[in-house]
C-alpha positions in Angstrom: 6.8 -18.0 11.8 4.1 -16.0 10.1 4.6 -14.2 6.5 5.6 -10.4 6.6 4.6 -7.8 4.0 7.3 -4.2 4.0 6.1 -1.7 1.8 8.1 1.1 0.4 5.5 3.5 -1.2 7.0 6.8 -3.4 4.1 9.7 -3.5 5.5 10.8 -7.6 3.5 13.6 -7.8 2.6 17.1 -6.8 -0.2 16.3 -4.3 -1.0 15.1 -0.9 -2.1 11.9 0.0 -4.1 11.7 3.8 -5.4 8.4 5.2 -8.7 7.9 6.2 -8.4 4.3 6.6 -6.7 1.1 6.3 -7.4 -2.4 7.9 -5.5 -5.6 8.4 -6.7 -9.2 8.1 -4.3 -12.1 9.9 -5.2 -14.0 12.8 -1.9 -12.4 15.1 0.5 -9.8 14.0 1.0 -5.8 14.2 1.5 -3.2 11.9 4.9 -1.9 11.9 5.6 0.5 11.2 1.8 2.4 10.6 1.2 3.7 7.8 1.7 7.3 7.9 -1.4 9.5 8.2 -0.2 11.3 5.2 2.2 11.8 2.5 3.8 14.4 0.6 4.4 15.2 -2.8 7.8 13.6 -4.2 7.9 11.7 -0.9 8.8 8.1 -0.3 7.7 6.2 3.2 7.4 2.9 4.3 4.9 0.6 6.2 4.2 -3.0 7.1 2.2 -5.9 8.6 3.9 -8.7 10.4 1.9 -12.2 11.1 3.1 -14.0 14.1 1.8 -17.7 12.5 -0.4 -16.8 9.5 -0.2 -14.9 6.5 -0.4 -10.7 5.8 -3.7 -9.1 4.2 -4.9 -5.8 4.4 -5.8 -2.6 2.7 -4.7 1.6 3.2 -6.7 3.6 1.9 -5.9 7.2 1.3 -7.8 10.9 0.0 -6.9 13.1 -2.1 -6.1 16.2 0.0 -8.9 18.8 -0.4 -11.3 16.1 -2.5 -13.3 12.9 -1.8 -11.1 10.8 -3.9 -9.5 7.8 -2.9 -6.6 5.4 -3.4 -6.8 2.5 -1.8 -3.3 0.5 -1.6 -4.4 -3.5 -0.7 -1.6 -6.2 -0.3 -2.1 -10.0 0.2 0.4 -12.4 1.3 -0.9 -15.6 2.6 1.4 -18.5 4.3 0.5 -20.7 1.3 -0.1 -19.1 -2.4 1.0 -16.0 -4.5 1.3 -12.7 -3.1 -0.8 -9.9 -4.6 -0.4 -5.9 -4.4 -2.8 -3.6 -6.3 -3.3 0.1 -6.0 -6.7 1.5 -7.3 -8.0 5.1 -7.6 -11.4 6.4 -7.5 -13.1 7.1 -11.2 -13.1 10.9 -10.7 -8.7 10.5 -10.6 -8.0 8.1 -13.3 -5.3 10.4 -14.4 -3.0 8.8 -11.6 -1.5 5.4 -12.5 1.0 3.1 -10.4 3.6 1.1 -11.2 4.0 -2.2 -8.5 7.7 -3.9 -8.3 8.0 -6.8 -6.1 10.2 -10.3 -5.9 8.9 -13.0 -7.1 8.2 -15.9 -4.1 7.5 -15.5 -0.6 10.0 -12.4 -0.3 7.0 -9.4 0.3 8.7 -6.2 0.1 7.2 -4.4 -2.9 7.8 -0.9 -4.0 4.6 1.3 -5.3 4.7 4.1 -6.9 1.7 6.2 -8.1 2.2 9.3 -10.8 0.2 11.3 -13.0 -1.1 8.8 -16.2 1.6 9.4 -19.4 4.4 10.0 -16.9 
């Protein structure tokens, strides 16, 4: 059985988030659910990626709604090795920040949550 990755994402601030694009990396598997095309202020939503016999990698990357600046949400959780979650924001919004939970092991179901910088 491949490795699974379920993400719970919470959207902590007063803007919205659309996706322009987002990729996956493993030999077999689906996304499931999608991740959502966009997401509200103060809104939490979910997505995943589910190998059938390898690991889960892939990134979402999302715009700032009404601006060229991007967030880009990557997760990495092979069959073998550590699991890894980042979020990253363009130069032009450094005044958003994220805070990343997630168990320790092979368990990959972190929670991300990006807010304004000195929240």
């Amino acid at each position: 059985m491949g490795n699974s990755v379920d993400i719970t994402f919470y959207n902590n601030t007063h803007v919205k988030w659309v996706r322009t694009n987002y990729d996956l990396h493993m030999s077999e598997g689906t996304a499931d659910p999608y991740p959502p095309l966009t997401i509200h202020p103060e809104e939490t939503v979910r997505w995943g990626a589910h190998g059938v016999v390898s690991g889960c990698e892939g990134y979402v990357i999302y715009r700032l709604d009404g601006t060229t600046d991007e967030m880009k949400v990557y997760f990495n959780d092979p069959l073998i090795g550590v699991n890894t979650f980042t979020v990253s924001f363009d130069s032009n919004i450094s005044y958003f920040t994220s805070s990343i939970e997630h168990p320790k092991g092979n368990a990959a179901t972190p929670k991300i949550t990006i807010m304004l910088r000195g929240s």
